[in-house]
C-alpha angles and dihedrals in degrees: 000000000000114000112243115231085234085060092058099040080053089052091044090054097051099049084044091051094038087062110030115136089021102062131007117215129207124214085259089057099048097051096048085050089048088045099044090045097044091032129232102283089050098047143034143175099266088045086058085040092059092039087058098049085044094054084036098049089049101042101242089122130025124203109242121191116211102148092325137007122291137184114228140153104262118266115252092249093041090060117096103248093000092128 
């Protein structure tokens, strides 16, 4: 069964948000563990690519720059009406 590229954005987000505040990823980090999860002949680039602007476009995960970029789940503060 093809992996959808829902189900990696899904599998981003968890290991981003398992880690937040631990370890930070950047987009280079998240395919090569998709890739490494799903396995080559599942996944690709442009498939990740596709996961991050989707958890991007929705929200889910913010770029942050601190000396490079770096995916991570949005800071309380940092949520529309969260507060």
């Amino acid at each position: 069964m093809a992996v959808t590229t829902e189900e990696v954005a899904d599998a981003m987000y968890e290991l981003v948000a398992e880690y937040q505040g631990r370890k930070k990823f950047k987009p280079g980090d998240l395919i090569k563990a998709m890739i490494e999860k799903y396995g080559e002949d599942e996944v690709d680039k442009k498939l990740c690519k596709g996961a991050i602007r989707i958890l991007m476009d929705s929200g889910r995960c913010v770029y942050t720059y601190f000396g490079g970029s770096f995916i991570e789940v949005p800071h309380e503060e940092g949520i529309a009406g969260g507060g």
